[in-house]
C-alpha positions in Angstrom: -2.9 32.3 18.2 -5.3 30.1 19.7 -4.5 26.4 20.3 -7.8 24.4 21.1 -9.1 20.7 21.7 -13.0 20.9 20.6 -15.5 17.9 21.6 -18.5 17.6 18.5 -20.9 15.1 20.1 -24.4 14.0 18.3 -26.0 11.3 19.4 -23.6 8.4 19.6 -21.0 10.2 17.4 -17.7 11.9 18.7 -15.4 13.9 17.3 -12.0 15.2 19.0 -10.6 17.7 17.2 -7.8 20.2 17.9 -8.0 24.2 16.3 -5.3 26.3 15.6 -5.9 29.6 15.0 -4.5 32.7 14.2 -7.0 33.9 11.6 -6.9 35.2 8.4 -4.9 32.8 6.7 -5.9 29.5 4.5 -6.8 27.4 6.5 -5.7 23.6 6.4 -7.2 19.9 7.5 -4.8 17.2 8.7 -6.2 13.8 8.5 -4.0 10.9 10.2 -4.0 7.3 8.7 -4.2 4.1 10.4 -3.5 3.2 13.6 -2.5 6.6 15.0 -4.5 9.3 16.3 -4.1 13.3 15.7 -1.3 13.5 17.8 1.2 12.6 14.6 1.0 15.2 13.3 1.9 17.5 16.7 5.7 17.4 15.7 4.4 19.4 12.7 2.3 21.6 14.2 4.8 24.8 14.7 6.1 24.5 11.4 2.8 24.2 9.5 1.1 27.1 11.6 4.2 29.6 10.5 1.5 29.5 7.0 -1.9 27.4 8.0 -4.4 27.9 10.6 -4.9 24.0 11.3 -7.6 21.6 11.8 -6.3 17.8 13.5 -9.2 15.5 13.9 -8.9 12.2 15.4 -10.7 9.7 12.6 -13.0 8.0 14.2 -12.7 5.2 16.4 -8.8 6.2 17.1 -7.6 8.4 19.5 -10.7 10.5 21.1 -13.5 10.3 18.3 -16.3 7.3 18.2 -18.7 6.8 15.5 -21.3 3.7 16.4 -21.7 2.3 12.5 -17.9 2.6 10.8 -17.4 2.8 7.3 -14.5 4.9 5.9 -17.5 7.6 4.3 -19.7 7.9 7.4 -15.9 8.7 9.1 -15.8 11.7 6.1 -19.2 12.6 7.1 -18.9 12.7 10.8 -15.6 14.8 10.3 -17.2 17.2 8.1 -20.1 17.7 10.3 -17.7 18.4 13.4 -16.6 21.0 11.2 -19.3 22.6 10.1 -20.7 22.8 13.2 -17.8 24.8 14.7 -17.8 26.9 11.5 -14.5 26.4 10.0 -13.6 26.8 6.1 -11.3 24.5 4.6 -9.1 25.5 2.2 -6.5 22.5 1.7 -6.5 18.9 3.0 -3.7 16.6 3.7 -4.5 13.0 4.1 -1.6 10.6 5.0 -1.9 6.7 4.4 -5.5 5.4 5.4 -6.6 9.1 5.7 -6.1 10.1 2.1 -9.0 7.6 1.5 -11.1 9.3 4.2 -9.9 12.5 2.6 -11.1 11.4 -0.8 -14.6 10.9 0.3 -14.1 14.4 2.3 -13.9 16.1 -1.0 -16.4 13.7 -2.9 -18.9 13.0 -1.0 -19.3 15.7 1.5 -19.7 19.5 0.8 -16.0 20.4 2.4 -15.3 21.6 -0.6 -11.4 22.3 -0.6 -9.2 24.0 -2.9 -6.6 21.6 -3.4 -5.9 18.5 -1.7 -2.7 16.2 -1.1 -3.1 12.4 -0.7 0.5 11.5 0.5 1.4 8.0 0.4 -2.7 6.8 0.4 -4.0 3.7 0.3 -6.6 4.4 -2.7 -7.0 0.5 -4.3 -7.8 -1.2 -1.8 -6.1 -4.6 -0.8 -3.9 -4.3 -4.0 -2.5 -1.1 -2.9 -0.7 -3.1 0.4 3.2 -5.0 -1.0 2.9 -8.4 -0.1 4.7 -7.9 3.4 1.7 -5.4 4.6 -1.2 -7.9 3.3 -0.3 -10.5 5.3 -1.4 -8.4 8.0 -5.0 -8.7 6.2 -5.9 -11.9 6.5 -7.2 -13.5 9.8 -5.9 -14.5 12.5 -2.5 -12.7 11.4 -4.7 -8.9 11.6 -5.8 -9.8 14.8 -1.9 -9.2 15.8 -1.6 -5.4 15.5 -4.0 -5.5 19.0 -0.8 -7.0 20.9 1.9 -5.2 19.3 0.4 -1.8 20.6 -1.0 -3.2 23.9 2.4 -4.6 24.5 4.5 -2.1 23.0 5.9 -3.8 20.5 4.9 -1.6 17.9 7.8 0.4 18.0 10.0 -2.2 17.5 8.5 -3.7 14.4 8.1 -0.7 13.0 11.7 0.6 13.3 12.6 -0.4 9.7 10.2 2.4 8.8 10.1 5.0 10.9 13.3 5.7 10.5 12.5 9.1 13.2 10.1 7.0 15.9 11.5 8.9 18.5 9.9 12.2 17.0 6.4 10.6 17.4 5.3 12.1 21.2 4.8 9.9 24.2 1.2 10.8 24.2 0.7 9.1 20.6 1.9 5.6 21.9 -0.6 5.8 24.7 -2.9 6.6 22.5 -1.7 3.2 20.2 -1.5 0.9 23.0 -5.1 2.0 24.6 -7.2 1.4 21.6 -9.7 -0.8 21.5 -9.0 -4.0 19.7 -12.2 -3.8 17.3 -10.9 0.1 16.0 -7.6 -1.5 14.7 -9.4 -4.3 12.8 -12.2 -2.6 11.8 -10.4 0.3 10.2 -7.8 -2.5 8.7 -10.6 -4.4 6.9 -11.8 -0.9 5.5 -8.1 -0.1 3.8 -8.4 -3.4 2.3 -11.9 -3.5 1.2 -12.9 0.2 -0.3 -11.1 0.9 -4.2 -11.4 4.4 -4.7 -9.8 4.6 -7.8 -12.9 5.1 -9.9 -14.2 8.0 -7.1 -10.2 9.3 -7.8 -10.6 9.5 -11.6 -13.6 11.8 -11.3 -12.2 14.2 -9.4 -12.2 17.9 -10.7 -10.1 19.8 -8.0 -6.3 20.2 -7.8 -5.0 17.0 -5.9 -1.5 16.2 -5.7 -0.8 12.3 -4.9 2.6 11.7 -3.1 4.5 8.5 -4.1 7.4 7.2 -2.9 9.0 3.7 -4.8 10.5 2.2 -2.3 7.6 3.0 0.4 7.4 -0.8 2.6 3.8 -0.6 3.0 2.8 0.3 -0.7 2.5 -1.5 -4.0 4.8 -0.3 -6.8 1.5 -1.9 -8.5 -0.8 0.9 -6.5 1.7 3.6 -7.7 1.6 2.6 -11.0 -1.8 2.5 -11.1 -2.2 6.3 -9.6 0.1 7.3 -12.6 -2.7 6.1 -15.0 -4.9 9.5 -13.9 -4.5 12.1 -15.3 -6.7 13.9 -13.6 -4.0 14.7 -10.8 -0.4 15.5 -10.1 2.2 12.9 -9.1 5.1 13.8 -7.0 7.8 11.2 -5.8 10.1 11.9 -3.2 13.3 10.3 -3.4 14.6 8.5 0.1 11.2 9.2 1.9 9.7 6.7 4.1 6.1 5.3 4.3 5.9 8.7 6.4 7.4 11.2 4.4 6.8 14.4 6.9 9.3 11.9 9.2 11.8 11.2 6.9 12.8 14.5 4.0 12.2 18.6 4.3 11.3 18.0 0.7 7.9 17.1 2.1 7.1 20.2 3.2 8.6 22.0 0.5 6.1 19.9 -1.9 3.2 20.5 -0.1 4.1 24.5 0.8 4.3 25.1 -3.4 1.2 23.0 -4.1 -0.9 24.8 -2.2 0.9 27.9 -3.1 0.9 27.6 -6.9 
């Protein structure tokens, strides 16, 4: 198997990618959500690869990718162009939080062309997708904050109610948190609250599995209900998951593993 960190550079665009690769088997994209970087999904990584080759971009503007204009579909393009350029084929795409709306516009608006796709726990309405708590963190000054939680460490701490298996998250990804630039955070925020999907949801044609979870603390019960409304894709909820489900029940992986099987 081989276990690589690519560089796709063009211009002023970056993408940091890690491939790996056994070959011969389906082969899967993992797309991170806010305020992360590929890294959380590394405690994954041995488990998923027993049945995926894998594909872990950074999105852009976290960990080690850059794009100079940042919009949530020029980060869709800039990933699929990475991936083109190194020749890959995605079969499945996983998008967790802020990057199942990057893995939306992956499916609709690039020629990735997956066979299925899972949008666990995705912000897909916009500002109305966030319980109240979480839009606070929306409105300025207050979204100027998550720069000092991360530079001071802090984020661990506030986000203990959550994460209920922090621990699990490597070293390495809280460097990563704490050394971002303080535009990526905000930037990226204002996108989650800012681009509705829904409509680009509806019209989807593929397989796509949403995963829901009632009593997640960053989304609505409003945005949940509201993914029920299409009919157009599947709706799983898992019962005592977390914001992060992959963190939190094996029933995650058990969801995802007959998806993509069935």
């Amino acid at each position: 198997m081989k276990d690589s960190i690519i560089i796709y550079k063009r211009k002023t665009t970056k993408i940091s990618f890690r491939a790996v690769i056994k070959g011969n088997r389906p082969v899967l994209l993992l797309i991170h959500g806010w305020s992360t970087s590929r890294k959380f999904w590394h405690p994954f990584i041995n488990v998923l690869s027993e049945k995926y080759d894998l594909i872990i971009p950074d999105v852009p503007n976290f960990g080690g990718s850059y794009i100079p204009n940042y919009s949530f579909e020029n980060c869709a393009e800039a990933i699929y162009d990475a991936i083109c350029s190194n020749g890959y084929k995605i079969d499945y795409t996983l998008g967790h939080s802020m990057g199942g709306a990057i893995t939306l516009l992956l499916t609709t608006k690039t020629n990735l062309n997956p066979k299925k796709i899972v949008l666990a726990n995705s912000v897909i309405i916009g500002r109305e997708a966030l319980n109240p708590m979480t839009k606070l963190l929306t409105i300025f000054p207050i979204r100027c904050l998550p720069y000092f939680f991360y530079r001071f460490d802090l984020a661990r701490f506030l986000m203990s109610h959550d994460y209920q298996n922090i621990k699990r998250i490597s070293s390495e990804a809280a460097i990563d948190l704490r050394n971002q630039q303080y535009s990526s955070l905000i930037i990226a925020l204002k996108g989650i609250v800012q681009q509705d999907l829904l409509s680009t949801l509806q019209q989807i044609t593929i397989p796509t599995l949403a995963i829901i979870n009632e009593d997640d603390p960053i989304i609505s019960k409003h945005h949940n209900a509201v993914l029920s409304t299409c009919r157009n894709i599947s709706l799983k909820q898992l019962q005592g998951a977390i914001h992060c489900p992959m963190y939190s029940t094996q029933l995650f992986f058990k969801t995802i593993y007959d998806f993509f099987g069935s």
